[in-house]
C-alpha positions in Angstrom: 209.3 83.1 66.1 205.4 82.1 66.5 204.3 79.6 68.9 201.2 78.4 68.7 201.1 76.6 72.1 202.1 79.7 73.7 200.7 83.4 73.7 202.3 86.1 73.5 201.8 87.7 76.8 203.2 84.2 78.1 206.4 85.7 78.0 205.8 87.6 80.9 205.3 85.7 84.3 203.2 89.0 85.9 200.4 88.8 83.1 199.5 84.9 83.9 199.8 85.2 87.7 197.1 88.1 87.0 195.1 85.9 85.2 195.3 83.1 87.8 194.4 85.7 90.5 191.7 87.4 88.9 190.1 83.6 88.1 190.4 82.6 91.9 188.5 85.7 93.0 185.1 85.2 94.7 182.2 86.5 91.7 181.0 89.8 92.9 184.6 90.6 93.1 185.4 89.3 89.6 182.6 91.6 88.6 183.7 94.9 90.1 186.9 94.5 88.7 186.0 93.6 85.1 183.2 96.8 85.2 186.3 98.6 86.1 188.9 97.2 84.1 186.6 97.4 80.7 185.9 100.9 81.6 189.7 101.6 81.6 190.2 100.1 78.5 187.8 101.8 77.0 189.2 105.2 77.8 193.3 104.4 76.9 191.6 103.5 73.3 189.7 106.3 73.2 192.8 108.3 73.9 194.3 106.4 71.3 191.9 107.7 68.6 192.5 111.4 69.3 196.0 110.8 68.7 197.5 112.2 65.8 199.2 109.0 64.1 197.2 106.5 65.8 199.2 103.1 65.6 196.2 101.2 64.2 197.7 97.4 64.3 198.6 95.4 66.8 201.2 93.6 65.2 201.2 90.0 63.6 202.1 88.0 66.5 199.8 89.4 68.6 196.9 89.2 65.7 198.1 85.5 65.2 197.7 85.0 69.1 194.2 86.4 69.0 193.4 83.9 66.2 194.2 81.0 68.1 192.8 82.2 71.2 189.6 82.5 70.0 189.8 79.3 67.7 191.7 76.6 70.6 189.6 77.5 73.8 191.9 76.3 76.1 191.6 79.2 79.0 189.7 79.7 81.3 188.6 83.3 79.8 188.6 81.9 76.2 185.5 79.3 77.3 183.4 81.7 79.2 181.4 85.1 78.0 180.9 86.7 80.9 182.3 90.2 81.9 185.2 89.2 83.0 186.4 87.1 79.6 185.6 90.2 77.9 187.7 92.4 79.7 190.3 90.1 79.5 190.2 89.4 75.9 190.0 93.4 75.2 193.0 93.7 77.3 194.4 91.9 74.6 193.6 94.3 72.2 195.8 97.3 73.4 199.0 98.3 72.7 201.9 96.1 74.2 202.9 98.9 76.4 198.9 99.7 77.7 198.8 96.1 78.3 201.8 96.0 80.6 200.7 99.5 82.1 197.5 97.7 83.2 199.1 94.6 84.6 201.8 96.2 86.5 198.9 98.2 88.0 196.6 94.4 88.5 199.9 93.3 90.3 199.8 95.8 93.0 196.2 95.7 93.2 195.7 92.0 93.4 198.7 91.2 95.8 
């Protein structure tokens, strides 16, 4: 079932204490790690289009969770459009299991 007052990735304690974390850092810091963290994501998708059978969608909930991300506002990342907001919000954009990948690695990073 869809929720529009909560996100898909809400489901999982680890992602939002990431995002709480990586909001609380100081700005050069912030910066570093977005650089990096875009420059990650841009390689997994790149992987993703050599594949054979690329799995091109998303799925629904996660398209429907994108929607209202972009359309409510109500995070932190969703109101700003700085480097870190887009590497967050591309985050969003990979797989389910790229996107876990990437925040079980943020977890041991950021601890």
């Amino acid at each position: 079932m869809i929720t529009p007052k909560r996100r898909w990735y809400d489901t999982e304690s680890t992602a939002a204490e990431i995002f709480d974390k990586i909001h609380n850092l100081d700005n050069d810091t912030k910066t570093v790690l977005s650089e990096n963290l875009t420059e990650i994501i841009q390689q997994i998708k790149n992987l993703h289009r050599e594949e054979v059978d690329p799995d091109l969608s998303i799925g629904l909930e996660r398209v429907i969770g994108l929607y209202h991300q972009f359309q409510n506002k109500r995070r932190w990342y969703d109101q700003n459009e700085d480097e870190t907001a887009y590497a967050i919000k591309t985050l969003f954009t990979l797989p389910e299991q790229d996107f876990y990948n990437i925040i079980e690695g943020l977890s041991v990073s950021l601890k």
